[in-house]
C-alpha positions as a Markdown table, in Angstrom:
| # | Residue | x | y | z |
|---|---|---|---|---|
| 1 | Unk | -8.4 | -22.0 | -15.9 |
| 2 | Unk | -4.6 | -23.2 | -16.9 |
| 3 | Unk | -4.3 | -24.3 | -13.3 |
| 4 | Unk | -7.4 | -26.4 | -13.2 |
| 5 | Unk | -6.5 | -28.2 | -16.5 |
| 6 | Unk | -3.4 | -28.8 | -15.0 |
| 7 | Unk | -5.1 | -30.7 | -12.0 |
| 8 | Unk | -7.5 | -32.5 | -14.0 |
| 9 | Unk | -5.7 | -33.7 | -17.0 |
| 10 | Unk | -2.6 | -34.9 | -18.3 |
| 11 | Unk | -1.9 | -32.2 | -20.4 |
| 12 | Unk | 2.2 | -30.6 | -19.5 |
| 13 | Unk | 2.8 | -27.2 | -18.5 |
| 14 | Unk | 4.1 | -26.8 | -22.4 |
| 15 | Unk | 1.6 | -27.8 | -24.2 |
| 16 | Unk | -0.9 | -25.8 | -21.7 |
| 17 | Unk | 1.2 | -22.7 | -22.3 |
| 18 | Unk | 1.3 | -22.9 | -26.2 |
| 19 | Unk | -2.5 | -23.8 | -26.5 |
| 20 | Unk | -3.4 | -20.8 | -25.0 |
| 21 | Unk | -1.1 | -18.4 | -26.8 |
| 22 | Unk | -2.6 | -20.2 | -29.9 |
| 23 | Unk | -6.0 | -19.3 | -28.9 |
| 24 | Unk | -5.4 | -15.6 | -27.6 |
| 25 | Unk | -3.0 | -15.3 | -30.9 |
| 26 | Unk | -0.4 | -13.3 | -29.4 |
| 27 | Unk | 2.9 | -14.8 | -27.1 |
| 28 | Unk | 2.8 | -15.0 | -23.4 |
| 29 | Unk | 4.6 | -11.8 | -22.8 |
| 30 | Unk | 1.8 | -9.7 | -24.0 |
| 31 | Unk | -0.5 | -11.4 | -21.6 |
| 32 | Unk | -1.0 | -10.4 | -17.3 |
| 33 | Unk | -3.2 | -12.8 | -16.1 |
| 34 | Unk | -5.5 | -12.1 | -13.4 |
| 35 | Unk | -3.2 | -13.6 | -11.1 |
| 36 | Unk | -0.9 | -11.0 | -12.0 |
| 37 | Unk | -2.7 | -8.3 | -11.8 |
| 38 | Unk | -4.4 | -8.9 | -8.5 |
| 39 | Unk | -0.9 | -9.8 | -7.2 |
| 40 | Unk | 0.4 | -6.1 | -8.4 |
| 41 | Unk | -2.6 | -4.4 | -7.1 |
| 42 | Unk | -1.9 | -6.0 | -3.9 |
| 43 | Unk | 1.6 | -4.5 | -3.5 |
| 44 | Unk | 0.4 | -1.4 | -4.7 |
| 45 | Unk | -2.3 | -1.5 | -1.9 |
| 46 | Unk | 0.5 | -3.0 | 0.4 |
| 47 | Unk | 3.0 | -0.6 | 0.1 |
| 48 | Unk | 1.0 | 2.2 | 0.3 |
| 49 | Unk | -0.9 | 1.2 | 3.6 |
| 50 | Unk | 3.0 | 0.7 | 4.7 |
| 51 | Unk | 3.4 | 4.2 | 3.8 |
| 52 | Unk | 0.7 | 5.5 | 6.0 |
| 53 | Unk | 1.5 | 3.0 | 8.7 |
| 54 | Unk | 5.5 | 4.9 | 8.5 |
| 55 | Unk | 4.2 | 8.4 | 8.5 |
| 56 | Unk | 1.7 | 7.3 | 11.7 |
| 57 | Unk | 4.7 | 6.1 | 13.0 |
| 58 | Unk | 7.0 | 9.0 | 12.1 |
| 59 | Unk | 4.8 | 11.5 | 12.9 |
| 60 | Unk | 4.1 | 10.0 | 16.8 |
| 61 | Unk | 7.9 | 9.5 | 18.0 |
| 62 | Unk | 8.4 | 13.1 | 16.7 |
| 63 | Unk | 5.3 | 14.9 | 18.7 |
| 64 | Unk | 6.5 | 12.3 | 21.5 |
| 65 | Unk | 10.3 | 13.8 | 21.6 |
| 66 | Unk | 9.0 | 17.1 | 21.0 |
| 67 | Unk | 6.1 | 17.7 | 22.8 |
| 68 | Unk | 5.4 | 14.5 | 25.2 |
| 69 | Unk | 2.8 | 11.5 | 23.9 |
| 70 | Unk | 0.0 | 12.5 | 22.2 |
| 71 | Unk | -3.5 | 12.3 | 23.7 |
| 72 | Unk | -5.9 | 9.9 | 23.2 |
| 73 | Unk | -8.1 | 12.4 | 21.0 |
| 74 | Unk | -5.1 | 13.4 | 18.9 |
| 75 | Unk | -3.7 | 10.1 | 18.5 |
| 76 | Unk | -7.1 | 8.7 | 17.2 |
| 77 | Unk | -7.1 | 11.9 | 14.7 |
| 78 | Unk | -3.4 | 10.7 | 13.6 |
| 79 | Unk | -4.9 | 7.1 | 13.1 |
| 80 | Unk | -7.8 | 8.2 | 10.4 |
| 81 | Unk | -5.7 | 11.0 | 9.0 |
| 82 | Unk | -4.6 | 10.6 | 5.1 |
| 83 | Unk | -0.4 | 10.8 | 3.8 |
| 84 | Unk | -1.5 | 14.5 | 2.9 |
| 85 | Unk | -2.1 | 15.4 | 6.6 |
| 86 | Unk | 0.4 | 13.6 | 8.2 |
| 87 | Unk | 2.7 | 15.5 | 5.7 |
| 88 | Unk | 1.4 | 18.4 | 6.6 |
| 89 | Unk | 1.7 | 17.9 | 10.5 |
| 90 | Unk | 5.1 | 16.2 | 10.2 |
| 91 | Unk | 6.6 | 19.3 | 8.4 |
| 92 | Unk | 5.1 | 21.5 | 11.1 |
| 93 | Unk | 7.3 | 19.4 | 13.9 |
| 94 | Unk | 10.1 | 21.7 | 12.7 |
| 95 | Unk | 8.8 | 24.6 | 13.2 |
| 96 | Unk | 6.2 | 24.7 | 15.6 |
| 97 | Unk | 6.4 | 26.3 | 19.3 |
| 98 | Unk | 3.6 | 24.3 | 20.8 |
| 99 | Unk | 1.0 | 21.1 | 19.8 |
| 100 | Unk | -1.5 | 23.2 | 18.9 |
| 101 | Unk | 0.5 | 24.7 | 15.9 |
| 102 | Unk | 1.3 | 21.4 | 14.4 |
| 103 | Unk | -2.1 | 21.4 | 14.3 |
| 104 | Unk | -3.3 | 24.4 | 13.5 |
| 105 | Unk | -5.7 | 25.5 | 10.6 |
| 106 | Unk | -6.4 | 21.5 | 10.0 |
């Protein structure tokens, strides 16, 4: 609403500001505006698809180095699995004598 008043009238960024911390009766601090928030969500979202995207990432060059590329099947399983899993399986690299144990029990 503050930026379509700003379009449409004359009215300053100022006087915009202290009109509406007038009507909500508390200073601006106190106040995320939906903006804001859906901003904040965004980088939450963001940075935790970037998370995923890493561990995908991670968890491919290591099987790669360790084992050879993975198939098709597997690497379609590493694409829909969830951080937990590719935890899970990443861990395992360390450990594990073939594939299948990285895999195993999942």
């Amino acid at each position: 609403m503050g930026w379509y008043v700003l379009s449409v009238t004359e009215v300053t960024a100022l006087a915009l500001h202290e009109m509406f911390e007038r009507i909500l009766e508390r200073p601006e601090e106190t106040i995320m505006s939906t903006a804001e928030r859906l901003r904040l969500e965004g980088e939450v979202r963001g940075e935790a698809r970037g998370r995923l995207a890493h561990s995908r990432d991670t968890l491919c060059r290591l099987l790669t180095k360790r084992f050879g590329p993975p198939s098709p099947e597997l690497a379609q399983r590493i694409a829909t699995a969830d951080l937990e899993a590719l935890d899970r399986w990443t861990e395992r690299i360390l450990d594990a004598d073939s594939l299948l144990a990285v895999f195993a029990d999942d």
